[in-house]
N, C-alpha and C positions, 0 to 999 in steps of 0.2 A: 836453780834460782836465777832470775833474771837480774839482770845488769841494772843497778840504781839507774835511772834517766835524767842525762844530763838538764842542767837547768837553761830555761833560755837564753837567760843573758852569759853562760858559757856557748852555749852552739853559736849566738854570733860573734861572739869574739872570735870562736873557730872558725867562722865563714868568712868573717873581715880578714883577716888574719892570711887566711889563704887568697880570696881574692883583690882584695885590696884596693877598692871602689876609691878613684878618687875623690868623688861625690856621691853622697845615697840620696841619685833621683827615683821619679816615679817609678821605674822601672824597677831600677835593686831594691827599694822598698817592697815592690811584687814577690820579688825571688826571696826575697827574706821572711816575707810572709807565708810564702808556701813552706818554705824550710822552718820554720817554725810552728806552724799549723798544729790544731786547731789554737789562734790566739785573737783574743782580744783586741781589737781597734786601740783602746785605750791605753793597754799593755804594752802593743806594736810601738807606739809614739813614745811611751815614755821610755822602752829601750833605745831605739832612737836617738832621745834628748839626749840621753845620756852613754851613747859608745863611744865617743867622742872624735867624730868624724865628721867632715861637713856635709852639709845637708840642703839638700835644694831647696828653694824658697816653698813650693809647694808640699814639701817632705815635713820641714819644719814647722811648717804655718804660722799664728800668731802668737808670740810670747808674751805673757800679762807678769812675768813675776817682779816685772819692774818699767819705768817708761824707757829707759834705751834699748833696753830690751822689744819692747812695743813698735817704740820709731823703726830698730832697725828692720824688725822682720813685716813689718807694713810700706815700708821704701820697699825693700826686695821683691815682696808678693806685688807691688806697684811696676815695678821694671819689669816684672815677668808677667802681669796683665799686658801692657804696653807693646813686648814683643812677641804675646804669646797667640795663639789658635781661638778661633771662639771657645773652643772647646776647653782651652786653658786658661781664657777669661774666666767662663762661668766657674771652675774650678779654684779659679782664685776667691770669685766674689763667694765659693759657696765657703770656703775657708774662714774669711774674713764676717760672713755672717753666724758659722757655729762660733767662733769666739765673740762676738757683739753677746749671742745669745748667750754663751756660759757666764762673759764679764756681768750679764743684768740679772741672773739665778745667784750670783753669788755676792753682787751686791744687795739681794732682795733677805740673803740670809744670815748677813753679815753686816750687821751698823756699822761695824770699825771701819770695815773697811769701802764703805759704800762712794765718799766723797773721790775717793782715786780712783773705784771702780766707775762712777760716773762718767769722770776726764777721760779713762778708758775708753766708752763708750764713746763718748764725742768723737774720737779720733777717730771710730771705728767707723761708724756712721755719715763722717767726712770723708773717709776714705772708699765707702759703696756709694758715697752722692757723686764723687767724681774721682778716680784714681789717679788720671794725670794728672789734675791739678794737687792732689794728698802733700806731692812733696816741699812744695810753698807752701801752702795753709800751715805744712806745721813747721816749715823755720816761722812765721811768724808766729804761729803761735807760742811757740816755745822762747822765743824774742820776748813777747809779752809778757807770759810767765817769769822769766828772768828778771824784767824790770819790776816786776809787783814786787818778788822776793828781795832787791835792791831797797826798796820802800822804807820807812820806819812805820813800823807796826803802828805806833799811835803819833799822831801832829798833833798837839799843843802851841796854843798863840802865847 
């Protein structure tokens, strides 16, 4: 009888474990993949998300599950455009455009949650019209945001 097969996300705890990547950039992401092989794009990422080990900007890509989450990893994917190769621009911007395109599939199926996935969207598409400038536009805009939310909902004379 053959040996039960271990589950993914045991083989890389075993492969962290032992080699002990200070960062999982594009590379250990490779090695990972082959070591885990035949897997999923989809699957690769969210073991990833979650081994809990930091993760290069292009490893990680764009988080939507909340805006600081958003900010931080569109600054980072922004610094690593800034110092990065063409090759690691276009990688950036191609990043930054699958999540524009999941944030507007999943605002289109989703009423609840369409008005933040919109904002989503604005940032994201702020941030492909010009990535050096991304990290002003959104202190201000998030300056702005803070001040709406300061506001009183209704004024009465």
């Amino acid at each position: 009888m053959e040996p039960v097969k271990r589950s993914r996300a045991a083989r890389l705890a075993t492969y962290l474990e032992k080699a002990q990547p200070p960062v999982i950039d594009e590379a250990e992401r490779d090695r990972i993949a082959a070591l885990l092989a035949p897997v999923p794009e989809k699957t690769l990422r969210t073991l990833l998300l979650n081994c809990g080990r930091p993760l290069a900007p292009l490893v990680e890509g764009v988080r939507q599950d909340c805006f600081d989450s958003l900010a931080r990893t569109l600054l980072a994917l922004a610094a690593e455009y800034r110092a990065g190769s063409i090759e690691q621009r276009r990688a950036c911007r191609a990043a930054v455009i699958r999540a524009k395109d999941h944030a507007r599939f999943s605002a289109q199926r989703n009423e609840a949650l369409r008005q933040g996935k919109d904002e989503m969207i604005l940032w994201m598409l702020t941030w492909l019209e010009n990535p050096e400038i991304f990290p002003m536009w959104l202190e201000i805009r998030r300056r702005l945001r803070d001040n709406r939310e300061d506001e009183p909902a209704n004024i009465s004379d």
